[in-house]
C-alpha positions as CSV (number, residue, x, y, z in Angstrom):
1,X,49.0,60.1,-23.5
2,X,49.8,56.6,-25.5
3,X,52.9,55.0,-25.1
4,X,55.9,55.7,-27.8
5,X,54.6,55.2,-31.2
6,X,56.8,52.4,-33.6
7,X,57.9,56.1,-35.5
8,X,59.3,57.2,-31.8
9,X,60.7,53.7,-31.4
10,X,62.8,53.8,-34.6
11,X,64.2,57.4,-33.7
12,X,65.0,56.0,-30.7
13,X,66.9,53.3,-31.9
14,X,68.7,55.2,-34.9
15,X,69.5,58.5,-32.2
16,X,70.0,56.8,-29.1
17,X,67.0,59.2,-27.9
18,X,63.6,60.7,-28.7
19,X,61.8,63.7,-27.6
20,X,58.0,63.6,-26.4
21,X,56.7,66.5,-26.2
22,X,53.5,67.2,-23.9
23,X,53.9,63.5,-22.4
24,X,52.4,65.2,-19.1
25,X,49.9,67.8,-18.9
26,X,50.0,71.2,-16.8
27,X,48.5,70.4,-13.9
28,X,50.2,67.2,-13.4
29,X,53.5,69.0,-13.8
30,X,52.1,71.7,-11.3
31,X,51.5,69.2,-8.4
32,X,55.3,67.6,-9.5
33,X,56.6,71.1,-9.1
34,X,54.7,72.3,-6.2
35,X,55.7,69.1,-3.9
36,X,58.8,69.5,-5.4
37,X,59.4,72.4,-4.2
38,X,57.7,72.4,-0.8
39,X,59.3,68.5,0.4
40,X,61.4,69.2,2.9
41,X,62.9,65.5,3.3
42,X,63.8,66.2,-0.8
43,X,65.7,69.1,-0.2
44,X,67.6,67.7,2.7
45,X,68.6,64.5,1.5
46,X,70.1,66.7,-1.3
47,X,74.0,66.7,-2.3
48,X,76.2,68.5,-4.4
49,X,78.5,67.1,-7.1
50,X,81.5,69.6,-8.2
51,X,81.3,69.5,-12.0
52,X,85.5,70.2,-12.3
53,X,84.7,73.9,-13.8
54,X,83.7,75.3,-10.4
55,X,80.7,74.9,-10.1
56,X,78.1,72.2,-8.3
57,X,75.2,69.8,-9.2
58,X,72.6,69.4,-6.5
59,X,70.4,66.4,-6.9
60,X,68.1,63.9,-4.9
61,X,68.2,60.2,-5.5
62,X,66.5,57.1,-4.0
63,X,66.0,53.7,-5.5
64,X,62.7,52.5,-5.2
65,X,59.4,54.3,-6.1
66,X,57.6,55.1,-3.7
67,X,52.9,55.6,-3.6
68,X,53.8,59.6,-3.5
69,X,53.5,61.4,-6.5
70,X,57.2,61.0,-7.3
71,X,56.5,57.1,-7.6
72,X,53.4,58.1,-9.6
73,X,55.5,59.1,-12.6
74,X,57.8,56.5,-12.0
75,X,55.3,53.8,-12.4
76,X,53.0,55.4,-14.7
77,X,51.6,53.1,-17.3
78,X,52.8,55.7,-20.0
79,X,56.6,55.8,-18.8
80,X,56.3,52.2,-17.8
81,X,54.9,50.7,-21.1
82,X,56.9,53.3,-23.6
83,X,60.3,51.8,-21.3
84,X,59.2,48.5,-21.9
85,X,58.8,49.0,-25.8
86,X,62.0,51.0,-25.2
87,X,63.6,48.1,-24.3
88,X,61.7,44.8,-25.6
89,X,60.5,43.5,-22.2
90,X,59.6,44.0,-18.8
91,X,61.3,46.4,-16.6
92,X,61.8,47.2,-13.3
93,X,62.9,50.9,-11.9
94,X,66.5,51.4,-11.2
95,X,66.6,54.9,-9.4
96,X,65.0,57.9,-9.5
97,X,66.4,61.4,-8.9
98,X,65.6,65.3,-8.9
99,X,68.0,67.6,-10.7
100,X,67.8,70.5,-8.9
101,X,69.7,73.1,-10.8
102,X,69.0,76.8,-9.4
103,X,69.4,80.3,-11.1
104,X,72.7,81.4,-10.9
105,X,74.0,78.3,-9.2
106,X,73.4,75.2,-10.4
107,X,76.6,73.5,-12.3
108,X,77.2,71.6,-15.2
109,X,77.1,67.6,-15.7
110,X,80.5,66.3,-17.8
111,X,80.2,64.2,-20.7
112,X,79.3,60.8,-20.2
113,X,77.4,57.5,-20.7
114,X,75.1,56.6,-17.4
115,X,76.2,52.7,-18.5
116,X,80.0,54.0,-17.9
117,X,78.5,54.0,-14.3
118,X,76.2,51.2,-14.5
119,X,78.6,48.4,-16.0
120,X,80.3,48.8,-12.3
121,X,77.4,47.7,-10.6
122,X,77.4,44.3,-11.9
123,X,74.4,44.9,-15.3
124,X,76.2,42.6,-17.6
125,X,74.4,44.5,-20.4
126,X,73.4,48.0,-21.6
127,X,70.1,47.2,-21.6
128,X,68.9,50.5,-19.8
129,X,67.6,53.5,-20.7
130,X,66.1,56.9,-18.9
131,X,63.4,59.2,-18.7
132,X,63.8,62.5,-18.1
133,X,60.6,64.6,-17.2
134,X,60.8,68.5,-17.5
135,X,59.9,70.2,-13.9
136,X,61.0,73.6,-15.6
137,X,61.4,75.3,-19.0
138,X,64.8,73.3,-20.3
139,X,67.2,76.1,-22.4
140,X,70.8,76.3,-23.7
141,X,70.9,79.1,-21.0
142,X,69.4,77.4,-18.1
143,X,71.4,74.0,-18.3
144,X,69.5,71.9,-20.6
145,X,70.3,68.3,-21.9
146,X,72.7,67.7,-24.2
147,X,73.4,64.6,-26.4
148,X,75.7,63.4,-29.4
149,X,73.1,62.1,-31.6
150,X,73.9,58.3,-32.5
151,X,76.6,58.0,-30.3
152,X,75.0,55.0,-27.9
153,X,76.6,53.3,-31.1
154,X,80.2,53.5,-29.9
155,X,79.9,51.1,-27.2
156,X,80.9,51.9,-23.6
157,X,83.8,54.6,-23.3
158,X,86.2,54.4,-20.3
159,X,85.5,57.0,-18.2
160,X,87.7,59.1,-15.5
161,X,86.9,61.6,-12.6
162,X,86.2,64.8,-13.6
163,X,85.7,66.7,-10.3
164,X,83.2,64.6,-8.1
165,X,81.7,63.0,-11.6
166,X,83.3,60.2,-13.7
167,X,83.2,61.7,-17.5
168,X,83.5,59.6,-20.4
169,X,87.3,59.6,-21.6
170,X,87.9,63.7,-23.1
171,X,89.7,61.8,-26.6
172,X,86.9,60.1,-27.8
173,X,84.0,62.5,-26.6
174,X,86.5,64.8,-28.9
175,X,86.1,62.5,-31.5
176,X,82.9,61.7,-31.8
177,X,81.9,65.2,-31.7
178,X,83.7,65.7,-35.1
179,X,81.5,63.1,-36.8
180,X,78.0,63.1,-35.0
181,X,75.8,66.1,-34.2
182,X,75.5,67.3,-30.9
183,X,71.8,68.2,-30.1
184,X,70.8,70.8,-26.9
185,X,67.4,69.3,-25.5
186,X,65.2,72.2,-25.0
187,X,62.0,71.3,-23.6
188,X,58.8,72.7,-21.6
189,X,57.3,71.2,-18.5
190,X,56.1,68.3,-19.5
191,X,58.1,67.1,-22.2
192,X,59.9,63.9,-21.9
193,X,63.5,63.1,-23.1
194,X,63.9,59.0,-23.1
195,X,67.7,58.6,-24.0
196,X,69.8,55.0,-24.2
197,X,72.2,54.2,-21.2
198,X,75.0,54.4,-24.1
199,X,74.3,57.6,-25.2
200,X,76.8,60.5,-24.7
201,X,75.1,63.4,-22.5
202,X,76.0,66.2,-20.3
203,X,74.6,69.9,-19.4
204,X,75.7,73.2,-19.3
205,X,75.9,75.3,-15.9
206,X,72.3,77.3,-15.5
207,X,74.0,80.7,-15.7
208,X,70.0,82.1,-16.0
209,X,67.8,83.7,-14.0
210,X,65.4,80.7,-14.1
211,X,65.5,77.1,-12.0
212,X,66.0,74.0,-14.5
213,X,64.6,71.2,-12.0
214,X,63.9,67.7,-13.4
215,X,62.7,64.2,-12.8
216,X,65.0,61.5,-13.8
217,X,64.0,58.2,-14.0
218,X,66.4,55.1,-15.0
219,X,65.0,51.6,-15.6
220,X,66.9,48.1,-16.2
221,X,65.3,45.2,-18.2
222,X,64.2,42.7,-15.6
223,X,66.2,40.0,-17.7
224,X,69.5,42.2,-17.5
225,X,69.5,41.5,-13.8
226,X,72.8,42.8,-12.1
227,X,74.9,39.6,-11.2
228,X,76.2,40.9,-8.2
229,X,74.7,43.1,-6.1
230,X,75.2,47.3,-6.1
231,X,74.4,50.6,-4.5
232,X,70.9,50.0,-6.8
233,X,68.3,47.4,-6.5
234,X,68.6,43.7,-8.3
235,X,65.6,43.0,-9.8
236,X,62.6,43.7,-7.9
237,X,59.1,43.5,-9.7
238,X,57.7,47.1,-10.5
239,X,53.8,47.7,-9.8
240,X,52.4,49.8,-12.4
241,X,50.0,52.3,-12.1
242,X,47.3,54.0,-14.2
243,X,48.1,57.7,-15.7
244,X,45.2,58.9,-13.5
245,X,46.8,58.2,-10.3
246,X,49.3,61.3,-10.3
247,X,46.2,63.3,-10.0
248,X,44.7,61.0,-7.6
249,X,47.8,61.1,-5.1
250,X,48.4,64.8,-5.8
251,X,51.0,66.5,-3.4
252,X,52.1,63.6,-1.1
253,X,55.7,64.2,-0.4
254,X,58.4,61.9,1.3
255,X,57.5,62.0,4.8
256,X,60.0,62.0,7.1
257,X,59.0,58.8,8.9
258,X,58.7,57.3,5.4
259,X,61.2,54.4,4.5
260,X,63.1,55.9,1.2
261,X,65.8,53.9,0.2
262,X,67.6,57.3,-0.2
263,X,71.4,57.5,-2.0
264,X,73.7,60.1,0.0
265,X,77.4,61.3,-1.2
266,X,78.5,58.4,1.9
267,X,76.6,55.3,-0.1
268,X,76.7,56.9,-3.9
269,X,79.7,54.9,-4.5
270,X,79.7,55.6,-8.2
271,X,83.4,57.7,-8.2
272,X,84.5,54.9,-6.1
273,X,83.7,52.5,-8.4
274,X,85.9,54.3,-10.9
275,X,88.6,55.2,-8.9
276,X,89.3,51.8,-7.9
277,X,89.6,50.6,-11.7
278,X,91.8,53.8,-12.3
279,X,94.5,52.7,-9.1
């Protein structure tokens, strides 16, 4: 798979997101799935976040990619290069995480902008942008994405604790709804959803019979640099690696003797941040 084409590039620019479908192909999403599911240090570094309308996001995230198969993706020359034409220049991985949202179970995400986060942790600029990789079938039933199509225009909304998640501010997500479309994400394993740090997003609750796991990967621009130093790395030079490796590395998992910068609900300091702006 190339990198985005100058067409994908514009959309992403105009939208604040673009939609690739097949970016990954079956079996490499197999092996993502598979150690997914089987990696016992992923599923016990896991936490919950309550989404204010009872129910709970459960999610794994760790800040520097690793030679498993997680870092695979991460660093992949296709992610990698399409991020860098994302963002006009080199860049270097911010954090990665699994969304692990099960049948029944898994809660909703509130509306927000992932800079309303990141402007706390000292990036000076929005230069930043994600990539999130399909595990599962993504539905309006399961919990997929959603975004407010152009809204990465508006600039960084304040944003206030909404259960254990800082939303973006209720009035102007109101507002913006009324005069921008609101697009539901659907994709199949595989697909990749690359979406601006300014952009308006949140998901439903999976009220399905059917998991919705996925990959998330957020990268700075190296010359956005945080100027102060935050629960993610500063600037630290990322290695990429050719598409073939994911196959190569196949189902290596974290091990548990393995040195994962891993985030947990006592270091995620992200409704900390926020509350202390709000006191």
């Amino acid at each position: 798979m190339a990198v985005l084409t100058d067409a994908q590039v514009k959309d992403y620019e105009r939208d604040g997101y673009v939609v690739v479908r097949g970016m990954f192909d079956a079996e490499e999403i197999e092996l993502l799935h598979k150690t997914a599911l089987a990696d016992r240090a992923l599923d016990q570094k896991s936490f919950g976040r309550a989404d204010g309308e009872g129910g709970t996001v459960r999610l794994s995230l760790w800040n520097h990619p690793g030679d498993n198969i997680y870092g695979m993706f991460a660093r992949s020359r296709r992610l990698v290069d399409s991020m860098e034409k994302l963002l006009g220049g080199e860049v270097y991985h911010y954090h990665s995480k699994m969304i692990l949202k099960d049948p029944r179970t898994g809660g909703a995400w509130a509306w927000h902008q992932d800079y309303g986060y990141w402007y706390h942790f000292g990036c000076l600029y929005p230069l930043m942008a994600s990539a999130m990789v399909a595990v599962d079938k993504a539905t309006k039933e399961n919990g997929c994405l959603q975004v407010i199509k152009g809204s990465h225009k508006l600039g960084r909304i304040d944003h206030v604790l909404t259960g254990d998640q800082a939303g973006a501010d209720q009035e102007h997500v109101d507002a913006a709804l009324e005069r921008l479309e609101l697009v539901y994400c659907e994709l199949e394993p595989g697909d990749v959803v690359f979406f601006d740090g300014n952009v308006l997003h949140r998901s439903d609750q999976n009220r399905s019979d059917n998991a919705r796991w996925a990959m998330v990967i957020a990268y700075n621009a190296a010359r956005n640099d945080p100027y102060k130093k935050g629960q993610h790395p500063n600037y630290t030079p990322l290695h990429k690696v050719d598409d073939s490796a994911i196959k190569q590395v196949g189902m290596k998992r974290f091990e548990e003797d393995e040195d994962v910068d891993w985030l947990t609900p006592e270091t995620d300091e992200t409704a900390k941040k926020l509350e202390s702006t709000l006191n």
